[in-house]
N, C-alpha and C positions, 0 to 999 in steps of 0.2 A: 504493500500500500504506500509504501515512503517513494517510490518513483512518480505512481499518480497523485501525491500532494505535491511534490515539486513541477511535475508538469503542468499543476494549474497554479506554481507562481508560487509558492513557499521554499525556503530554504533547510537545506539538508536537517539541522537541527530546528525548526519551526516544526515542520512536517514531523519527528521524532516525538516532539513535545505534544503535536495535534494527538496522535496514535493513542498516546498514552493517557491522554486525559478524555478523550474519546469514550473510556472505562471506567474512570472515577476521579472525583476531587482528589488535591491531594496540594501537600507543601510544596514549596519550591525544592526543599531537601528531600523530600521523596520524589518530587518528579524529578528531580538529577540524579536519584538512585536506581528507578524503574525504567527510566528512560535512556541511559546511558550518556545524556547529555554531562557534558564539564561541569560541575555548580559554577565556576568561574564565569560562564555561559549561562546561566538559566535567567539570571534576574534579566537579561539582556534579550534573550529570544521573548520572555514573556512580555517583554514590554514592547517590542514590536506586534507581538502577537492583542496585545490589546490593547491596542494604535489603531488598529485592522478593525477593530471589534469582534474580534473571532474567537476570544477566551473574557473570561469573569473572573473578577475575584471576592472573596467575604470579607467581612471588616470583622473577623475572628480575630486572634491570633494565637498558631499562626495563622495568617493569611492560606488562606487554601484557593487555589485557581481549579475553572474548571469552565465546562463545554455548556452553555446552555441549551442549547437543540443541538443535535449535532446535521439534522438533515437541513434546516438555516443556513449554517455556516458553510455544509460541502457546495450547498448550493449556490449563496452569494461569489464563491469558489470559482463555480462555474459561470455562472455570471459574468464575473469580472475579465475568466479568458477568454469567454466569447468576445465581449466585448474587444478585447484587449486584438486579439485574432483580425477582428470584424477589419480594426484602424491598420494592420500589418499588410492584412489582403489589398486593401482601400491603395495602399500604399505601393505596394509590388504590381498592382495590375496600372497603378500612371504610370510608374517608370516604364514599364513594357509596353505600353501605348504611346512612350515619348520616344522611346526606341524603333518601334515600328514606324511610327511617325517621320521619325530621321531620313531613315532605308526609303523612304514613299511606301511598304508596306502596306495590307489590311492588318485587322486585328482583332480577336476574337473578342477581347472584352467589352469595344462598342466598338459595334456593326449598324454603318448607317446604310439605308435603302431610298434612292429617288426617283424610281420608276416602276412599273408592274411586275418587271422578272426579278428586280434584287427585291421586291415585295414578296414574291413567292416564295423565293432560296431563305431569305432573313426567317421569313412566318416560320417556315418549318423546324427551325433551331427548339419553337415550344413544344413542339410532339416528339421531336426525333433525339432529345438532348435533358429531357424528363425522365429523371429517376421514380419521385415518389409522390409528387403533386405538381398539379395545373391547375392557378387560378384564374378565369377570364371574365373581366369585365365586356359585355358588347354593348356597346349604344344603343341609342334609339336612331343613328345613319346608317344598321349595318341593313345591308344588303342580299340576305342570301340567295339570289337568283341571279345575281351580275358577279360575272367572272365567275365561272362556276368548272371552269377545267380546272385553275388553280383549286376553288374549294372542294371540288371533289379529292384533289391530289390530298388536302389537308385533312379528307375524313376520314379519310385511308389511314393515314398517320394516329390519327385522333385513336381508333381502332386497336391497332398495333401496341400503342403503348396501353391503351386502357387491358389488353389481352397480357401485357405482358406487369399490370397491379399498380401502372399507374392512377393516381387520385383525380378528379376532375370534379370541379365544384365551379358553373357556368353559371351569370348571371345572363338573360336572354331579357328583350324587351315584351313585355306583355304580349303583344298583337303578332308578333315574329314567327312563322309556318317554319318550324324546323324539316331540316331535311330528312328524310327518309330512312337515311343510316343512320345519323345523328338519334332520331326517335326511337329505332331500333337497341339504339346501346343503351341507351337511357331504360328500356322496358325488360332488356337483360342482365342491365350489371346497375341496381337503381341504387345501390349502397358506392359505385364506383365511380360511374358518371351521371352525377347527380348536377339538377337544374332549375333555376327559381328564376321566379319574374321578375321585372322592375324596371322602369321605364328611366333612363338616367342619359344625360347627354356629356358624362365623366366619359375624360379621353379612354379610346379603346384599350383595352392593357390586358396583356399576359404576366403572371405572375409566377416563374419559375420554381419547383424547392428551395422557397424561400431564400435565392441567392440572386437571381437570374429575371430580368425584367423587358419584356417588349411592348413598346408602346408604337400602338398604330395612329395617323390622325386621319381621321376618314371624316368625310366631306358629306354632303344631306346629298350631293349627284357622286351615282358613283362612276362615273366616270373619270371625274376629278381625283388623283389620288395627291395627299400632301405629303406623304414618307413615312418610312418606320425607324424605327430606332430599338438594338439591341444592347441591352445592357448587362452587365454582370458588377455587383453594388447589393447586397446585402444589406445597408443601411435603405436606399432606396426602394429594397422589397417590401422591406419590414413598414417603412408608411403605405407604401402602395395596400397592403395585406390590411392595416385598420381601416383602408376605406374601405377597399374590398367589403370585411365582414359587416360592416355598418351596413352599406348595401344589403348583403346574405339576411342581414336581422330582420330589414325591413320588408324584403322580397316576396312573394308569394309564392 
């Protein structure tokens, strides 16, 4: 267990100190004897440690430290590397886009589209690059009978991954005649790809495993196409995803 507290951000002896008090209060002189920390070391770890807010102590004496929840703490834990990960990614995927940028490169992390074929190719990064969930907003401009080689291309997709236990939670605008496959999956797999109503003129958006975000701007003619934009931005899912369910709440 001392390798996964240091992997979410504690040091060799913090993590030693967690373990053991994890099991019961105790003095700073017992937890340097149970825990094999230095005493020289304890007064010093514990007080980083409840800087954090990750350990307690009693106004006994002696003073005895200890864990108040312990499922709290692993989890603020986690919390914090997520977080911490979230700004690293955020980080490593500009520089690689500054790089690409350089060379005249593409680049996977934002994929921009400004005509109908880089519309198709970008659309299908949602179906084809979906591990465990799809969240899609559709307007009240979409279309489902114009352009309908590329949509049939994406229903197929849609398909594929739902067969292979991806998640799909569609919001469709009230009055919208879904297509025929689409209705199909929905009547077979209704715990899978599952879909509610709501009439909303929030830009189109795909919402990848909560990492991964495509936003369409689609026009009330659809003949007019404005572009797409693929993103990879975990911070951007994550707002994208509370409007999303806000929507989901209200939906029919």
């Amino acid at each position: 267990m001392i390798e996964e507290l240091i992997s979410l951000g504690l040091e060799y002896y913090e993590a030693k100190a967690l373990i053991a008090l994890l099991k019961d209060k105790m003095s700073l002189d017992e937890l340097s004897r149970k825990s094999g920390i230095p005493f020289g070391k304890v007064y010093s770890v514990i007080k980083k440690l409840k800087e954090r807010n990750i350990v307690s102590e009693t106004n006994s004496r002696p003073k005895l430290v200890y864990i108040e929840n312990a499922s709290e703490v692993i989890g603020r834990l986690i919390e914090e590397k997520q977080e911490k990960d979230k700004e690293l990614n955020e980080k490593l995927r500009v520089l690689a886009i500054e790089f690409d940028k350089a060379k005249n490169r593409s680049t996977k992390f934002l994929n921009i589209g400004v005509n109908q074929e880089e519309n198709k190719q970008i659309q299908m990064r949602s179906f084809t690059e979906a591990k465990e969930e799809v969240l899609q907003i559709i307007n009240i401009h979409h279309k489902p009978k114009s352009n309908r080689e590329s949509k049939t291309i994406w229903e197929k997709e849609i398909e594929k991954a739902v067969l292979r236990g991806v998640m799909f939670k569609s919001i469709y605008p009230k009055n919208t005649i879904l297509p025929k496959s689409l209705q199909e999956l929905n009547e077979k797999y209704p715990h899978i790809f599952q879909i509610k109503r709501f009439d909303t003129d929030f830009i189109r958006t795909d919402i990848i495993d909560k990492e991964k975000v495509l936003i369409k701007i689609v026009q009330p003619d659809p003949m007019q196409f404005g572009g797409i934009l693929f993103i990879e931005n975990e911070r951007l899912a994550e707002n994208l995803m509370k409007i999303f369910y806000e929507f989901w709440e209200q939906a029919d």
